[in-house]
C-alpha positions as CSV (number, residue, x, y, z in Angstrom):
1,X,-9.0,-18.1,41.3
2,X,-11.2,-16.6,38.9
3,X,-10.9,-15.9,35.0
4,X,-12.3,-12.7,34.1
5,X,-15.8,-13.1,32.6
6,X,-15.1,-11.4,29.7
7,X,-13.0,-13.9,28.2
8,X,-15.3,-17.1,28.8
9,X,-17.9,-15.1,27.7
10,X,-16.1,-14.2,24.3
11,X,-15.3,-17.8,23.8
12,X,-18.8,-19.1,24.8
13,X,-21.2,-16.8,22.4
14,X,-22.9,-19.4,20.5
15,X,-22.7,-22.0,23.5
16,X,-26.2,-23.3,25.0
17,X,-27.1,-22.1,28.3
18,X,-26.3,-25.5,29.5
19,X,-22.5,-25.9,28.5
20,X,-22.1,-22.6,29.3
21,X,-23.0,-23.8,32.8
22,X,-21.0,-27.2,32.4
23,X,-17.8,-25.4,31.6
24,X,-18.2,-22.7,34.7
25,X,-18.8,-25.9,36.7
26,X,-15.7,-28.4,35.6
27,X,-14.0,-24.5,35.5
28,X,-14.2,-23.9,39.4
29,X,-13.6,-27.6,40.3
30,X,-10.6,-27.6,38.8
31,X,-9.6,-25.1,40.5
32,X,-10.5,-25.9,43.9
33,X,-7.4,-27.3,45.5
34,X,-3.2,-26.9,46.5
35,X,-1.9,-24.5,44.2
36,X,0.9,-27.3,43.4
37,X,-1.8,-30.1,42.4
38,X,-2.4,-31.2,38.4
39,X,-6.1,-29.9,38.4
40,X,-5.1,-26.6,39.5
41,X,-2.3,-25.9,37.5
42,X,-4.2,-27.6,34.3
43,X,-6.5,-25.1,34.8
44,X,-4.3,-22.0,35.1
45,X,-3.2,-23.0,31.7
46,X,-6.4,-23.3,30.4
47,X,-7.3,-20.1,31.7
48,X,-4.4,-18.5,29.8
49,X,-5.5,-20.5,26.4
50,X,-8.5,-19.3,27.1
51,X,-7.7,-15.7,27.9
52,X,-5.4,-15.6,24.6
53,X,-8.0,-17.2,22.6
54,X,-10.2,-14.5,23.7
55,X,-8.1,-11.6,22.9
56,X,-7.4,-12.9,19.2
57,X,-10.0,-11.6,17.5
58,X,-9.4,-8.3,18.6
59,X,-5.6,-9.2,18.3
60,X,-6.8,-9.2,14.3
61,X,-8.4,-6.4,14.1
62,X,-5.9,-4.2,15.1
63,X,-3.2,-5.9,13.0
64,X,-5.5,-5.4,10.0
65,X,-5.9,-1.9,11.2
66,X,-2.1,-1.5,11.1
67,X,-1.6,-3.1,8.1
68,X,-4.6,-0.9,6.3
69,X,-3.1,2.2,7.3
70,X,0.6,1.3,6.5
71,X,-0.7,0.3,2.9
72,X,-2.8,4.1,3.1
73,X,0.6,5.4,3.3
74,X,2.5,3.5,0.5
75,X,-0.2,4.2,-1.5
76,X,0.5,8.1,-1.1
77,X,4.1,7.7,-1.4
78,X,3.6,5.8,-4.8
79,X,1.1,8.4,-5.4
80,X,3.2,11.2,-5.0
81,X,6.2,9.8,-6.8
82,X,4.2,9.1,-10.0
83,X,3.0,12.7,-10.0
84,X,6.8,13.9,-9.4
85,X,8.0,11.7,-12.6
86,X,5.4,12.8,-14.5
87,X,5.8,16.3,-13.5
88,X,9.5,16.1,-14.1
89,X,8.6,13.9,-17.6
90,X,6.6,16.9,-18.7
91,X,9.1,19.6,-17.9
92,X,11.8,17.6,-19.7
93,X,9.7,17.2,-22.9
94,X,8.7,21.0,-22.8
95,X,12.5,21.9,-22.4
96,X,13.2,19.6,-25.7
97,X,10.3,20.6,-27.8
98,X,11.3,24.6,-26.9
99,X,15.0,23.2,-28.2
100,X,13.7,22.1,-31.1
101,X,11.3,24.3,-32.0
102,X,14.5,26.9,-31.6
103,X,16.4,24.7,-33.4
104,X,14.1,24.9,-36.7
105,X,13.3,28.7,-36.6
106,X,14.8,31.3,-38.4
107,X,17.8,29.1,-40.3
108,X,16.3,29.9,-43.9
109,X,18.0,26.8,-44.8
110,X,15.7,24.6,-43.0
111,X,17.2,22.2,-40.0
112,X,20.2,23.8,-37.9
113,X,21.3,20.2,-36.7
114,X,22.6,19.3,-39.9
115,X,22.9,21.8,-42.9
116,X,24.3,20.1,-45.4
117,X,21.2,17.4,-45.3
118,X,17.9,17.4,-47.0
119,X,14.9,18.5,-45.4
120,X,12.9,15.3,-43.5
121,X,9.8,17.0,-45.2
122,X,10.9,17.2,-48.7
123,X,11.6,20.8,-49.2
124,X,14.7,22.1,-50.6
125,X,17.2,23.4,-48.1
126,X,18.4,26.3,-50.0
127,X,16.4,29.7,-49.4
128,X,14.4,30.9,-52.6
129,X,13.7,26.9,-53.6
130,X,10.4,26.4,-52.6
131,X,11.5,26.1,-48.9
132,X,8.2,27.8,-46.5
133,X,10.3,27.9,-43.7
134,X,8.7,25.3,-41.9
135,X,10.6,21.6,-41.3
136,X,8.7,18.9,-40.2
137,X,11.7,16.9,-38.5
């Protein structure tokens, strides 16, 4: 019974030579015996604590992976919609400053929404009264 290498060795980096040796020691005594004794079946949970322990860093690292690319992705999407509203923003206030511009443009009376009101800018409403034909509403 044997834990792979790898695992103790992940868990042991910084360990002096001599633990390192301790634990491979109390390790393999531990597991020297019935299958159904204490010491044997402590150990095979160790192992497994061990072996877990081992994988966590790497665990980590690919859930930060994961969650780096999910955010990646988000990002785009939010991206992308800001472009679209702006685009569709844009297209809106084109359509309503083509309406208005319409609107103003050849009524020699001035504004077409409401005829019977004075000009915003001050100019007279009625043709041949000083109006230039341009309304600044």
């Amino acid at each position: 019974m044997s834990m792979d290498k790898d695992d103790l060795t992940a868990l042991l980096v910084d360990a002096p030579a001599e633990e390192v040796d301790q634990i491979h020691r109390l390790l393999h005594e531990w597991s020297v015996g019935p299958d159904s004794s204490f010491p044997v079946q402590l150990s095979l949970l160790t192992r497994a604590q061990w072996r877990i322990a081992a994988n966590l860093p790497r665990l980590m690292n690919d859930a930060r992976k994961l969650i780096e690319l999910h955010l990646a992705e988000y990002r785009r999407q939010s991206q992308a919609m800001a472009y679209d509203f702006a685009g569709t923003v844009d297209g809106h206030n084109k359509e309503l400053k083509k309406k208005r511009r319409n609107s103003h443009s050849g009524n020699p009376a001035g504004c077409g929404a409401n005829p019977g009101a004075a000009c915003r800018r001050g100019g007279s409403r009625k043709a041949g009264e000083g109006f230039d034909g341009k309304c600044g509403v």
